[in-house]
C-alpha positions as CSV (number, residue, x, y, z in Angstrom):
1,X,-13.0,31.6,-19.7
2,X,-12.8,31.5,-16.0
3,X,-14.0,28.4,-15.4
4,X,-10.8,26.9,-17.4
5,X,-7.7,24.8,-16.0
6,X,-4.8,24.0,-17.9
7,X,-2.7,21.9,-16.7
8,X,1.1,21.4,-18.6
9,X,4.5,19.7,-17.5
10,X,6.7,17.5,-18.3
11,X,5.9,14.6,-20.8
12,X,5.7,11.3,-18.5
13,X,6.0,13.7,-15.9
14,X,2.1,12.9,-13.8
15,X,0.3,15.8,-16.4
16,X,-2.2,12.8,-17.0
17,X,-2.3,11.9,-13.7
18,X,-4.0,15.1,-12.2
19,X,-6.4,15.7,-15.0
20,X,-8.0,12.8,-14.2
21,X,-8.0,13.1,-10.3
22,X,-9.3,16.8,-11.1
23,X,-11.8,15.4,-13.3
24,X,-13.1,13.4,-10.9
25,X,-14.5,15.9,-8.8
26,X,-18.3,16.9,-9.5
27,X,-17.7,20.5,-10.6
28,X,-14.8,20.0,-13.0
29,X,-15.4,18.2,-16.3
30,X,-12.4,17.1,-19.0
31,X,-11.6,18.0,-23.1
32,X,-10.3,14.7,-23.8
33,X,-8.4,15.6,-26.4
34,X,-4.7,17.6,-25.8
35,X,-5.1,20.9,-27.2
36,X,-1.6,22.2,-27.5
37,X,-0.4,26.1,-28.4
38,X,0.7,26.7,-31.9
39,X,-0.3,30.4,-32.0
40,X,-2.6,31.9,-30.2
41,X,-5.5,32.3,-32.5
42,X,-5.6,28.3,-33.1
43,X,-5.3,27.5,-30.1
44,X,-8.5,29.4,-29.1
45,X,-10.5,28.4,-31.5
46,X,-9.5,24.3,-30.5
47,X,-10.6,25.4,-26.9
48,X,-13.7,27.3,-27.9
49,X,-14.9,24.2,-30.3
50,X,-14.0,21.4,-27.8
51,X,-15.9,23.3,-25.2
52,X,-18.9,23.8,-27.8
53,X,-18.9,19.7,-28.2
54,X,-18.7,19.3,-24.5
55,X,-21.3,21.8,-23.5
56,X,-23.8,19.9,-25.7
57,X,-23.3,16.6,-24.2
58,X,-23.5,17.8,-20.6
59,X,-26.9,20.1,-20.0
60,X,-25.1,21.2,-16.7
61,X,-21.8,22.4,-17.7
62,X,-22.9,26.4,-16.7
63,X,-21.5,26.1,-13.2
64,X,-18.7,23.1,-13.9
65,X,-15.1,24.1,-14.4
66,X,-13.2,22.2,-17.7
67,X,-9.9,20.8,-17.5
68,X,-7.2,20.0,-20.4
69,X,-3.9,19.0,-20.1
70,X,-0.8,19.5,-22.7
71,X,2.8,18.8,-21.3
72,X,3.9,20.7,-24.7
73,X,1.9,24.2,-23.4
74,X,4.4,24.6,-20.7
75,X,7.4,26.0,-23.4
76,X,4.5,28.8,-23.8
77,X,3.0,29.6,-20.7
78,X,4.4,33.2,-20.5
79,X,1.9,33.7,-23.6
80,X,-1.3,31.3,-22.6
81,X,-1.6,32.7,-18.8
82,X,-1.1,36.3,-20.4
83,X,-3.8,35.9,-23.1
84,X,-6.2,33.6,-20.7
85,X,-6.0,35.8,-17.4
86,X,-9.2,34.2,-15.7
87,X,-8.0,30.8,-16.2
88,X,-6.1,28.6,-13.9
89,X,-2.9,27.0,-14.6
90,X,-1.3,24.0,-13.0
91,X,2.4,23.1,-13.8
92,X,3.2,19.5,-12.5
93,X,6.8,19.0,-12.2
94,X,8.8,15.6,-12.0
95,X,12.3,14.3,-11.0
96,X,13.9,14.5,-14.6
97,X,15.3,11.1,-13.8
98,X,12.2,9.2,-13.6
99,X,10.9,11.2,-16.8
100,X,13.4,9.8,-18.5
101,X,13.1,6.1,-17.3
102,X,9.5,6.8,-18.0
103,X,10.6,7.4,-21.8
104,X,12.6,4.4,-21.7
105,X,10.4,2.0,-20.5
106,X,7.4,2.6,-21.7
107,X,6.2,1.0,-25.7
108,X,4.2,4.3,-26.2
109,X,5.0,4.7,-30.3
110,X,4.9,8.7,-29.8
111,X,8.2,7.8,-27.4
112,X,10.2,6.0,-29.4
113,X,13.3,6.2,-31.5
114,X,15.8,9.7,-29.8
115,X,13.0,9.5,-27.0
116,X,14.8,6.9,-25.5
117,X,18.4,8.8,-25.4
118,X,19.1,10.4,-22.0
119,X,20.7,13.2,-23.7
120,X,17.8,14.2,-26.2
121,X,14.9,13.3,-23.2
122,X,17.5,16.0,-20.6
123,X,17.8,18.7,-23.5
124,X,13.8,18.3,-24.5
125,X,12.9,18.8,-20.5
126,X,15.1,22.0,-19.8
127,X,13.3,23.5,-23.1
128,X,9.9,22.9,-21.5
129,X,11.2,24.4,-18.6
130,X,12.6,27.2,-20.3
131,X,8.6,28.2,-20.3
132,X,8.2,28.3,-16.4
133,X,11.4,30.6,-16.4
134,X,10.0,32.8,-18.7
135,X,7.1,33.1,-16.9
136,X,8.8,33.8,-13.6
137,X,11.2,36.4,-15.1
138,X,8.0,38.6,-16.6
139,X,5.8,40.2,-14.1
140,X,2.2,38.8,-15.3
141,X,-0.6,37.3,-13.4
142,X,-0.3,35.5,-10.8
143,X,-2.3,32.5,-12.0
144,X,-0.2,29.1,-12.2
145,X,0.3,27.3,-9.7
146,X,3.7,24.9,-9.2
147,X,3.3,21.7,-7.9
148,X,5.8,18.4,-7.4
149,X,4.6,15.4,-9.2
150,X,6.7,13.5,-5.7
151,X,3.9,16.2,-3.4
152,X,0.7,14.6,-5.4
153,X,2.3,10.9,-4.4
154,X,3.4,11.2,-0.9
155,X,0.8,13.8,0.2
156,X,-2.1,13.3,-1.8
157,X,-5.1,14.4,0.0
158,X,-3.3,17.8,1.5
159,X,-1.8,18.6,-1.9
160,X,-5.4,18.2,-4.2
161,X,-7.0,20.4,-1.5
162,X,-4.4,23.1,-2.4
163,X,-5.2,22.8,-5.8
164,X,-8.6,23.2,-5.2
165,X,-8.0,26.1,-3.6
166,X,-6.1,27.5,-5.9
167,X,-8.9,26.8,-8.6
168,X,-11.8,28.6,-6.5
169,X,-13.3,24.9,-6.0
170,X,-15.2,24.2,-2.8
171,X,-14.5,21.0,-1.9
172,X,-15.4,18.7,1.1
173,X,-13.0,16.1,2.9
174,X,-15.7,13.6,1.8
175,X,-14.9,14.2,-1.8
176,X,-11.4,14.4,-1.2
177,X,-11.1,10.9,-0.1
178,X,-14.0,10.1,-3.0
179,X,-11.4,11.4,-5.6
180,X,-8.4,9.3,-3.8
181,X,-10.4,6.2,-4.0
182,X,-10.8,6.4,-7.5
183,X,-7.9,7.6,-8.6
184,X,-4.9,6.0,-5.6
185,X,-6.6,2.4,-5.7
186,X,-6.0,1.9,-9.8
187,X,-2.9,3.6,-9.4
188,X,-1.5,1.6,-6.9
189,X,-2.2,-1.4,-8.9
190,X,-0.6,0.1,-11.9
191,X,2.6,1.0,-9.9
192,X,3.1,-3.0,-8.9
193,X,2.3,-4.6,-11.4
194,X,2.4,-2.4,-14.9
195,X,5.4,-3.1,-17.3
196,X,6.7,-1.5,-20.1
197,X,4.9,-4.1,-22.3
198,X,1.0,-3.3,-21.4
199,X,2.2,0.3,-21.3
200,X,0.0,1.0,-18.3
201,X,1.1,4.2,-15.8
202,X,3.1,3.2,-13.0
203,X,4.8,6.9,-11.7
204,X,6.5,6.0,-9.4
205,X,9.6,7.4,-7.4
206,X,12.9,6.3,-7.8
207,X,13.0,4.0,-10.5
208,X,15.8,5.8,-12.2
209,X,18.3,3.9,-10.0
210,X,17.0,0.6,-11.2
211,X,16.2,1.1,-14.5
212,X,18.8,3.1,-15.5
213,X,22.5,2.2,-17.1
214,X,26.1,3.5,-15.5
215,X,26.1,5.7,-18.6
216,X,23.1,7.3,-17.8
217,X,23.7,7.7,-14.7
218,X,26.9,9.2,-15.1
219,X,25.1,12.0,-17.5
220,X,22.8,12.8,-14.5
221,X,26.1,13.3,-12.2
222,X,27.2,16.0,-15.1
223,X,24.6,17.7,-16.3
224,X,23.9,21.1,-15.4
225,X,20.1,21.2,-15.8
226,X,19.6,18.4,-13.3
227,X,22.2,19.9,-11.1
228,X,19.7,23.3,-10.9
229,X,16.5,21.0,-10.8
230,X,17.8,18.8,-8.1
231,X,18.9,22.5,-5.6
232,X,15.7,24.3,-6.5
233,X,13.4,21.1,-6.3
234,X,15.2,18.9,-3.6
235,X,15.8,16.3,-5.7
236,X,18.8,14.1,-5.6
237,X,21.5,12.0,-7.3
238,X,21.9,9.7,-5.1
239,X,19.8,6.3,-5.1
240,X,17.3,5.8,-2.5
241,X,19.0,2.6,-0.9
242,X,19.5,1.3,3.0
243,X,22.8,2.4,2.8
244,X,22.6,5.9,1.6
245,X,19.7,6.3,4.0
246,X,21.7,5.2,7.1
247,X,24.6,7.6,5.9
248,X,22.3,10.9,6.0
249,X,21.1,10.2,9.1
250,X,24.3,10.2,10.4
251,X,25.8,12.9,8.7
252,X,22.6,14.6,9.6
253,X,23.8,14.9,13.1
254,X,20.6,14.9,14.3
255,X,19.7,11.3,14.6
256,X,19.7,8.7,17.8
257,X,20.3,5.6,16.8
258,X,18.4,3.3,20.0
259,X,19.9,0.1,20.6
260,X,17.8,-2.7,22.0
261,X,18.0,-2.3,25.9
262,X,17.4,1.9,25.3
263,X,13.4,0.5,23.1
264,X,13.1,-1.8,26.7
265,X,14.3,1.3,29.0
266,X,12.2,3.8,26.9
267,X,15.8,5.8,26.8
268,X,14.7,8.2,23.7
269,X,17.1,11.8,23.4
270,X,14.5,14.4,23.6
271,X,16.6,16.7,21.3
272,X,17.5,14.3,19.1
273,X,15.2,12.4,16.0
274,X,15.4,8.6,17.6
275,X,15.6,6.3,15.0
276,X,15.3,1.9,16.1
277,X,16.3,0.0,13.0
278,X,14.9,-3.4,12.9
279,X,15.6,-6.2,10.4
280,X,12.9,-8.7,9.9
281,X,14.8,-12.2,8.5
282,X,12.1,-13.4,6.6
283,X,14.1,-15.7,4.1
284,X,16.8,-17.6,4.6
285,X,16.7,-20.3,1.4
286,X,19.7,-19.4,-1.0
287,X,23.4,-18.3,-0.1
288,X,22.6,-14.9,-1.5
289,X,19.9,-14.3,1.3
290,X,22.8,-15.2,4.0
291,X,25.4,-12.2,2.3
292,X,22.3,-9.6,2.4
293,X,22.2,-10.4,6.3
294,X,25.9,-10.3,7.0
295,X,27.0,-7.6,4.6
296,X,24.1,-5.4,6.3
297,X,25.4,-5.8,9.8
298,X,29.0,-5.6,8.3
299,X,28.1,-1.9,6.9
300,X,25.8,-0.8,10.3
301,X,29.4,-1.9,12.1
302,X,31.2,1.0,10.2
303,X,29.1,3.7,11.7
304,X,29.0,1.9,15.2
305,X,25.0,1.8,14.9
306,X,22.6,-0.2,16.5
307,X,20.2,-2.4,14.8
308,X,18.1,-5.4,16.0
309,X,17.5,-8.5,13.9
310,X,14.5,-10.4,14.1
311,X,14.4,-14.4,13.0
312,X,11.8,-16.6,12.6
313,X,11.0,-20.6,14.3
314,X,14.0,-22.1,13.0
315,X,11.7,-24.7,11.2
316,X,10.0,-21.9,9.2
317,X,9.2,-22.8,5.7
318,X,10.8,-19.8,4.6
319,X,14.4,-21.0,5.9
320,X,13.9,-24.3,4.2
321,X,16.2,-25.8,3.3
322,X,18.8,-24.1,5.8
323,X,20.2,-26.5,8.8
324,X,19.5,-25.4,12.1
325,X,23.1,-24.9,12.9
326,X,23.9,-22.5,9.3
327,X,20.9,-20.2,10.7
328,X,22.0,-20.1,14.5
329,X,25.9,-19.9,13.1
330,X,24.5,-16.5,11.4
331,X,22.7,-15.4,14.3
332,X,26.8,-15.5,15.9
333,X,28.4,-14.1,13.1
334,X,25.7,-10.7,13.2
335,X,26.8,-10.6,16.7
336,X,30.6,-11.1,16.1
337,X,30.5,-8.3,13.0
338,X,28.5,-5.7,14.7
339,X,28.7,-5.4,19.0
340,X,25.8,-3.2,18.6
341,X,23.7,-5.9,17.2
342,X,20.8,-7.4,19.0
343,X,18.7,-10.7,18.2
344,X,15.0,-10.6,18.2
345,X,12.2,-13.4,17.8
346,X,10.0,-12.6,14.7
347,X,7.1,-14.5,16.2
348,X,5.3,-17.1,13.4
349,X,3.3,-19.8,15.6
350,X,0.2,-18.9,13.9
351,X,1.0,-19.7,10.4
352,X,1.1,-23.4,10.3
353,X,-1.6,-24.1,11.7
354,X,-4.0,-21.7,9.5
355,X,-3.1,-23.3,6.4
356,X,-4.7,-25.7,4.5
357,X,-3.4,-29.1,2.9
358,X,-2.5,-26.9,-0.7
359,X,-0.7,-24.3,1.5
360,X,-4.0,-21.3,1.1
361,X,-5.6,-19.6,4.0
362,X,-8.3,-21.1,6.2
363,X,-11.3,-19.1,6.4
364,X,-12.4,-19.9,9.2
365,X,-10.1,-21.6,11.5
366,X,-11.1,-23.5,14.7
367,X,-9.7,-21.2,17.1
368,X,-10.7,-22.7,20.4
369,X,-9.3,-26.6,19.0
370,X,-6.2,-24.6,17.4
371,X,-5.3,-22.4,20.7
372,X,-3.5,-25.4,22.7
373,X,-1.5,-26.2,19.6
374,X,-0.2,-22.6,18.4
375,X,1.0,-22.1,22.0
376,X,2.9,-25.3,22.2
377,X,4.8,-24.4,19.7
378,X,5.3,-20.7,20.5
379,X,7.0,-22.2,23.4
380,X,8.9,-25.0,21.7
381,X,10.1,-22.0,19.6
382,X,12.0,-20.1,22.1
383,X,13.0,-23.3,23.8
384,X,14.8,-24.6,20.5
385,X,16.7,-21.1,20.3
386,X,17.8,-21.2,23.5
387,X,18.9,-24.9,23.4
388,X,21.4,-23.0,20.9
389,X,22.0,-20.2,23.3
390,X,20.2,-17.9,21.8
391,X,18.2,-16.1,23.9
392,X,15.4,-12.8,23.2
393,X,14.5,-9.8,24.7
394,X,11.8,-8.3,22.6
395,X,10.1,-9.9,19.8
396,X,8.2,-8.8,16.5
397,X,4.7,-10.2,15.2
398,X,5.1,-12.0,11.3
399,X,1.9,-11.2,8.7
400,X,1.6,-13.8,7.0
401,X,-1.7,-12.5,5.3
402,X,-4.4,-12.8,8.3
403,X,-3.9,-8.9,8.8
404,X,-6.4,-8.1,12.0
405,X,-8.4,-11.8,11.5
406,X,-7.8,-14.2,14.3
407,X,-5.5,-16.0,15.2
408,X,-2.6,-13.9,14.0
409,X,0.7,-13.1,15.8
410,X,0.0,-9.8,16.8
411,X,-3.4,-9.6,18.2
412,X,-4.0,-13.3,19.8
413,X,-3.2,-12.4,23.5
414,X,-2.4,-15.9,24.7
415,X,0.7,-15.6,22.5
416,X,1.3,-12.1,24.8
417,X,1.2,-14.5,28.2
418,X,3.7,-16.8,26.2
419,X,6.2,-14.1,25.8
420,X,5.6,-12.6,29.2
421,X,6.3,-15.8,30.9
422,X,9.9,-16.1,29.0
423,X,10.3,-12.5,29.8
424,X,10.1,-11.4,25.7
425,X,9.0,-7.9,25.5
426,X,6.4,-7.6,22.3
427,X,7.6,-4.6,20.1
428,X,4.3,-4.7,18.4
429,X,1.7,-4.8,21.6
430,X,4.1,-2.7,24.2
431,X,7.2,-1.2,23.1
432,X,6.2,1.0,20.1
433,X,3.2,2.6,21.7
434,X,4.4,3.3,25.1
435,X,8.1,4.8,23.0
436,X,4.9,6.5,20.8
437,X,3.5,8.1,23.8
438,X,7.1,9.4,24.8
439,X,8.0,11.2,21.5
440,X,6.5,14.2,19.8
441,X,5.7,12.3,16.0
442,X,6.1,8.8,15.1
443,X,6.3,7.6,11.8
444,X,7.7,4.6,10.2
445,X,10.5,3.6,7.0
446,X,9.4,0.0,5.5
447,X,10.5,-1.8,3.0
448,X,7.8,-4.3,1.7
449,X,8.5,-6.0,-1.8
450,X,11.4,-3.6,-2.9
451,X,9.3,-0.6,-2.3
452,X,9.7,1.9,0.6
453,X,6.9,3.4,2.0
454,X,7.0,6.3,4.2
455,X,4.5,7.1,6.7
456,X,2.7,10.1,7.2
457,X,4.6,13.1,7.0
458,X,5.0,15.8,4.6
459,X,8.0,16.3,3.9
460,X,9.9,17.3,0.2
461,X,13.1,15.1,0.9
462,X,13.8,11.8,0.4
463,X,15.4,9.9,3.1
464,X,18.3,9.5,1.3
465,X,19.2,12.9,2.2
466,X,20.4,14.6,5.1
467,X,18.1,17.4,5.0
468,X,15.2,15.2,5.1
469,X,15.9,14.8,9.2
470,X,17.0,18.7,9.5
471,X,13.6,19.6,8.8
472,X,11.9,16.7,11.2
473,X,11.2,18.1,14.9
474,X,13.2,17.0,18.4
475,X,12.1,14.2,19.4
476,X,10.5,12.3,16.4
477,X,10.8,8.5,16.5
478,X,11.3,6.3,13.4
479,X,10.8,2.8,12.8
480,X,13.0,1.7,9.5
481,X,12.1,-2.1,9.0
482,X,14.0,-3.5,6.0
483,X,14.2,-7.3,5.2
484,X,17.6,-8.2,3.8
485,X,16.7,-11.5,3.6
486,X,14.6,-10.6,0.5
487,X,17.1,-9.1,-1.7
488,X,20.4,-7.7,-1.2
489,X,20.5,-5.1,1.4
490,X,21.7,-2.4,-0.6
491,X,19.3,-3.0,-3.4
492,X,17.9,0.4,-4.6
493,X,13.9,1.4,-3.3
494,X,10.7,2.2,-5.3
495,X,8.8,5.0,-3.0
496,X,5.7,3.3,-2.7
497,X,2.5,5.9,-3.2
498,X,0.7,6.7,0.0
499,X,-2.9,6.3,-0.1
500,X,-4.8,8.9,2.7
């Protein structure tokens, strides 16, 4: 059998997940069906008669390779990858954490009842486990390969081309990004909107913090199996939130933090990782939305960090129904709580004018009638903020669902000569890429709907911890955008899956 992959892991733990992205590629075929080891002579003569089925439904199978999956075959791998030497075997492994939350939330009827105790899920994952270790400890071929479940999200393309390898499997970049289409679009989906109700996969990072009770919580802090999982996997306790991020970056000791006038000056520490922390204030509408802004500045003030906070028009639906004066009164109190602070613009002149009457999307807006009108108001803009003594240096473009289609705030250049003429540097259009040009990577931190994405790097660490910027090079710049006028600033994060 060595044209055979078996794949096991933890259950909820992304086993289902890589069959089917493996699966997906021309030369590998899927048992649909879990065959799991009882003894050795069943199991066998499972394989053998769910191959037999297979082969006569597909005419072509003599060259294909055939995949099954089993979470349960882990606690006996020592046995299967001695008995089945010219197989492959992949062993997905996942953040016990978000196993568990996986067992919690989901409806599944196999997961119910003790499934959803911490302490039974813990104690069922370290027995799986207990398979790898027995593997490791006996000196037997050298066929399984160990992957992160966290690897496959963040790093999707480079990680399946591994895998590949591994198997023997020529495989192309085309089919590569073939397999990620199919498999990355529906996931992504899943991961916003699937709930435990429709029982739908969602796998994603983090969602232990969220999801899960003090109690819990507190049994992750003691327990000695997470403890060895989280040094020999670099995992961590601690919940992926802005506060914990800012705190290993400074404790890090390798992080710049730039203030406003060093992104105008293009003043970046060559031996440092330079890090510009922007706040986009896109709501202002409840009392809750105003403690987000203030306690975030509040907490950026105890590390004596620099941060730069951009604010809509002050007549922004968004801000409705704040008073002029309660948003500008903010806009003092950021300054008065942190003397590190900056102001920006987040530019919106587009917006109004591109909506219809029921508050969707023109098409196909009159560009050449509308072009007088948005810059008006681009200028009445920065003239109403400074009639409160409010004045910007650089400025940031607002999406408000255009993307690249004309006119939006980042890419209509009459906006640019707008700015220019009130002496407002764009972040977007000439600050980031001539502070890109400067520094040795660029990638950016962003928030968007409670989930963080981060961009392209591979890297095993969260950014929640300290050794996630030790093993970043000297001069690396980061963009972390977070909007704390969303939810509360220290509001835990989703990692959001990375689709390339």
């Amino acid at each position: 059998m060595d044209h055979l992959i078996l794949i096991s892991g933890f259950p909820r733990g992304g086993t289902s997940f890589l069959r089917d992205c493996l699966a997906s590629h021309s030369k590998i075929t899927q048992i649909p069906v879990e065959i799991v080891y009882k003894d050795l002579d069943s199991f066998t003569i499972k394989l053998k008669e769910n191959i037999s089925i297979i082969s006569k439904e597909n005419k072509n199978l003599t060259d294909k390779f055939i995949v099954n999956k089993a979470p349960a075959n882990l606690r006996n791998l020592d046995i299967l990858s001695e008995n089945f030497k010219d197989a492959k075997f992949l062993v997905i492994l996942r953040d016990p954490k978000d196993v568990f939350t996986s067992h919690k939330e989901t409806i599944r009827p196999w997961l119910a009842g003790k499934n959803k105790d911490v302490k039974f899920v813990i104690n069922k994952l370290e027995k799986y486990y207990e398979g790898l270790l027995k593997y490791s400890q006996k000196e037997i071929n050298k066929n399984v390969y160990v992957l992160r479940y966290e690897d496959l999200h963040q790093n999707f393309s480079q990680t399946l081309k591994k895998i590949f390898e591994f198997c023997g499997i020529k495989t192309s970049d085309d089919e590569i990004q073939l397999i990620n289409k199919e498999n990355l679009m529906n996931f992504k989906l899943n991961e916003q909107y699937a709930t435990s109700e429709d029982g739908k996969r969602k796998g994603v990072i983090g969602e232990w913090a969220i999801k899960c009770n003090q109690d819990e919580k507190k049994y992750f802090e003691e327990n000695k199996f997470i403890k060895y999982f989280n040094n020999n996997y670099c995992y961590s306790n601690l919940e992926l939130n802005y506060p914990n991020i800012i705190e290993a970056m400074y404790n890090s000791n390798k992080v710049n933090f730039l203030s406003e006038n060093d992104l105008i000056n293009y003043n970046l520490d060559k031996k440092k990782i330079n890090v510009s922390l922007q706040h986009d204030i896109d709501f202002l509408n409840n009392d809750e939305c105003y403690k987000s802004v203030i306690g975030c500045s509040e907490f950026e003030n105890k590390y004596d960090i620099s941060a730069i906070y951009n604010f809509l028009p002050l007549d922004d639906r968004r801000y409705s129904p704040s008073s002029k004066k309660k948003i500008t009164d903010l806009i003092f109190q950021i300054k008065q709580s942190n003397k590190n602070s900056s102001v920006g613009l987040h530019m919106n002149c587009c917006e109004k004018f591109c909506l219809s009457e029921n508050g969707k999307l023109i098409d196909n807006p009159d560009i050449l009638n509308l072009e007088p009108k948005i810059l008006d108001y681009a200028q009445k803009i920065i003239d109403e903020y400074e009639g409160h003594k409010i004045n910007f240096l650089t400025s940031t473009a607002h999406g408000f669902g255009y993307k690249k289609k004309l006119p939006n705030n980042r890419d209509f250049k009459p906006i640019s000569k707008i700015l220019e003429k009130n002496k407002i540097i764009s972040f977007d259009n000439i600050l980031r890429p001539n502070l890109i040009k400067n520094s040795k990577i660029y990638f950016s931190l962003t928030d968007t709907g409670g989930f963080l994405k981060i961009g392209k790097l591979e890297n095993k660490f969260l950014p929640n911890d300290p050794r996630f910027y030790e093993c970043l090079k000297e001069n690396t710049l980061i963009r972390f955008l977070t909007h704390p006028g969303n939810y509360f600033y220290d509001k835990p994060y989703r990692v959001k899956m990375q689709i390339r």
